[in-house]
C-alpha positions in Angstrom: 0.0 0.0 0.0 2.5 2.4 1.2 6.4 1.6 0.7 9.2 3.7 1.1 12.8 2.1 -0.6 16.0 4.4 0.5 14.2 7.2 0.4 16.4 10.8 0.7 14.4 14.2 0.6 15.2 17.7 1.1 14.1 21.4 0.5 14.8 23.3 -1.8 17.7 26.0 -0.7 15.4 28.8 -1.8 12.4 27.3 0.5 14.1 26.5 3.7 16.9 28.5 5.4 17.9 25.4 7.3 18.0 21.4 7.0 15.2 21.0 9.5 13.1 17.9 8.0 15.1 15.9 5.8 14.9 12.5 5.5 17.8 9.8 4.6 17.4 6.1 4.5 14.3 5.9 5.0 12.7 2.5 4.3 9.2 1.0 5.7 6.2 -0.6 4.3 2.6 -0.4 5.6 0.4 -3.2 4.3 -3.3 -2.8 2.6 -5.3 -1.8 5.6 -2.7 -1.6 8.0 -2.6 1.5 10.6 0.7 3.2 11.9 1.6 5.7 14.3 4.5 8.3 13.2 6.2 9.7 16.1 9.3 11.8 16.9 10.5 15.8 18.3 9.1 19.0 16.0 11.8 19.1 13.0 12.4 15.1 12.8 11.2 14.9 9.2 7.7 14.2 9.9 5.5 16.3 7.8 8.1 15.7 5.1 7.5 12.5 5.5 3.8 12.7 5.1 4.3 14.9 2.2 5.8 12.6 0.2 2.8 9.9 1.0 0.1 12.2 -0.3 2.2 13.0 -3.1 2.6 16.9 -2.5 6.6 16.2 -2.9 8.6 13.6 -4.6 12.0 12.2 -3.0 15.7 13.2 -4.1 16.5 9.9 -3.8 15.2 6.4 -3.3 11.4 4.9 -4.1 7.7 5.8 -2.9 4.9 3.8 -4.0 1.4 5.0 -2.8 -1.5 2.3 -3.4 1.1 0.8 -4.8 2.3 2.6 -7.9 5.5 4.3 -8.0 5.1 7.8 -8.3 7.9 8.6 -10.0 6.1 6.9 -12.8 2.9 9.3 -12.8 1.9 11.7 -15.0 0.6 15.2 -13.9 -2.9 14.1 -14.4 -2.6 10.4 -12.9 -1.1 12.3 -9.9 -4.1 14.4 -9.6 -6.6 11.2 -9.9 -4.4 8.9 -7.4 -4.8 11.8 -5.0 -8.7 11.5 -5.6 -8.4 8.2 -3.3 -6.7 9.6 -0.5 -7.8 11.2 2.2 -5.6 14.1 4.0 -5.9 16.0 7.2 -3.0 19.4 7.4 -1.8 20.6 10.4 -3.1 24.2 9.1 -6.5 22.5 7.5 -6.7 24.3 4.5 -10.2 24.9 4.5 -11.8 26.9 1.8 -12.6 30.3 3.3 -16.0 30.7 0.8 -17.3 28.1 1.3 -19.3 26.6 3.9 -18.9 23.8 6.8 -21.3 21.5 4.2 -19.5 22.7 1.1 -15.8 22.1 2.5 -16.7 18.9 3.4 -18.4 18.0 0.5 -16.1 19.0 -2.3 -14.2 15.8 -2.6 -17.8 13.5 -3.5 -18.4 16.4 -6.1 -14.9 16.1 -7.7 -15.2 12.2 -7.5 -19.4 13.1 -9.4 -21.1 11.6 -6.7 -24.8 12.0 -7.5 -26.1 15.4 -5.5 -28.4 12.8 -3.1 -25.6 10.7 -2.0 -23.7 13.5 -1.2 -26.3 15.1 1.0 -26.2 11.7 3.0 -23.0 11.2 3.5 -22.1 15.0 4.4 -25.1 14.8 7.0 -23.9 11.8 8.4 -19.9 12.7 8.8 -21.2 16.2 10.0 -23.2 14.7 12.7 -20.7 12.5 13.9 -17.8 15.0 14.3 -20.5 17.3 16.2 -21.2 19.6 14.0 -24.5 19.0 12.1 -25.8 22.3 12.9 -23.1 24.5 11.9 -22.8 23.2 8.6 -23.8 26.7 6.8 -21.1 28.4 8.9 -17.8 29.4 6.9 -14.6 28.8 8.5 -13.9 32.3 9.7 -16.7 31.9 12.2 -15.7 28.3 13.4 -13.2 27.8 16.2 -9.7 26.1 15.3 -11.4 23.3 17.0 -14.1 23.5 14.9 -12.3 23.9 12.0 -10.2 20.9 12.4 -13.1 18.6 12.6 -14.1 20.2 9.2 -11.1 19.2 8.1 -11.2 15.7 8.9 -14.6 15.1 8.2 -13.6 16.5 4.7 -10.7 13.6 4.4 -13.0 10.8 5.7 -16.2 11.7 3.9 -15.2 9.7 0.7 -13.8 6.9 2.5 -10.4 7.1 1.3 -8.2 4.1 0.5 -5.9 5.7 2.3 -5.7 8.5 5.4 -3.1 10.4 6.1 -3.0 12.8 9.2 -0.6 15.3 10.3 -1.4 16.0 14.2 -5.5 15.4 14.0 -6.1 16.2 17.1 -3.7 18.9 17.8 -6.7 21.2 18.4 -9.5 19.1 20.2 -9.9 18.4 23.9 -9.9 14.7 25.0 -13.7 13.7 24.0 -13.5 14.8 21.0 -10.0 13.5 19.9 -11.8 10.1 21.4 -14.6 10.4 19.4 -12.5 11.3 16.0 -10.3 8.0 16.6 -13.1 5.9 16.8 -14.3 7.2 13.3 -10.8 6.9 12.2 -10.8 3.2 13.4 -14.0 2.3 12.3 -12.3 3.3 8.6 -9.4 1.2 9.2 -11.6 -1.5 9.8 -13.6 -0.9 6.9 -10.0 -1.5 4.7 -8.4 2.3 4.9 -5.0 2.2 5.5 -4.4 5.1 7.9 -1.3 6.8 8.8 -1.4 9.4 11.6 1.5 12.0 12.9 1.1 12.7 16.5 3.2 14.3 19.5 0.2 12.8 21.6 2.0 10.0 23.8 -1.8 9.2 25.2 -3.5 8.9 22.1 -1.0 6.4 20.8 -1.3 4.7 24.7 -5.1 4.3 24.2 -5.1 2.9 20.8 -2.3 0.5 20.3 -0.7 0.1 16.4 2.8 -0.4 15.2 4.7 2.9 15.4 7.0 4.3 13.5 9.7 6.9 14.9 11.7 9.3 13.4 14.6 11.6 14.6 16.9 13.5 13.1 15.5 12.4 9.9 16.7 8.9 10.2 13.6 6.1 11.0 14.3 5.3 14.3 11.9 2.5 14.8 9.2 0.6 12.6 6.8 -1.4 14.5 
């Protein structure tokens, strides 16, 4: 599903004024439905990491297949549609300012032509379960960051990706409701998503146990 081979990666000198992120080595594979932790200190490599799973960067060295293609070997436009099947959750959330709650949320079962009914459904039923059925006109601007980043990963569930991945999902929500997201986010899992989450929340990894990975210094420490 999702196999790194020697991976290296780096920013570009004119993006970054430091090294802060790169990877080297790196080398894992997670399984067709398989779930993994990815741990380590701010600057280990970790959003890079994730970056290069969802296909927003592509390695200066070494191999990453995602669903299992090599995406070296993608054009512009299979890029675009292989991202269709993932679903992603930012650390900033990159909501859509003009749109609303409903809309935001909606927007990947429009791109993938869902018909208008089935979209209705299944944004009402993701809304509801993240809490926030009756706040679905609202536009972001008017949503806390809690708020927002339930949005956001309603948004990346709501098509029932093949695969998840989720840069600090719960940075922003108190206990219950990062409970409450995780069962969601296992119920996927168990459903066949593959899901790959980044977290600095020691408890959260405590309470749901899954191999996890660990990087530091941009070097994969461990890979459970």
């Amino acid at each position: 599903m999702v196999r790194f081979d020697d991976v290296w990666f780096d920013y570009p000198r004119q993006a970054a004024e430091d090294a802060r992120g790169v990877l080297q080595e790196v080398s894992f594979d997670i399984p067709d439905g398989g779930f993994r932790w990815l741990i380590g200190p701010s600057g280990a490599g970790k959003t890079s990491l994730l970056r290069l799973v969802y296909l927003a960067a592509a390695p200066r060295r070494g191999r990453v297949d995602v669903l299992g293609i090599d995406q070296a070997s993608l054009s512009r436009r299979e890029r675009a549609l292989l991202r269709r099947r993932l679903g992603v959750v930012y650390q900033d959330f990159r909501l859509l300012g003009h749109l609303t709650a409903y809309d935001n949320v909606a927007l990947p079962l429009r791109l993938a032509r869902r018909r208008p009914a089935q979209i209705e459904a299944d944004v009402a039923e993701i809304l509801h379960w993240v809490g926030l059925g009756a706040k679905q006109l609202t536009r972001p601007a008017a949503l806390s960051g809690g708020e927002q980043q339930r949005i956001a990963i309603a948004r990346a569930v709501v098509s029932r990706p093949k695969l998840l991945v989720a840069d600090e999902p719960t940075g922003n929500l108190d206990d219950e409701q990062a409970q409450r997201l995780m069962l969601l986010i296992a119920a996927l899992n168990r459903l066949g998503t593959t899901v790959l989450i980044a977290t600095h929340n020691g408890g959260l990894v405590a309470r749901h146990p899954a191999p996890v990975m660990e990087l530091a210094n941009g070097r994969l420490v461990q890979h459970g």
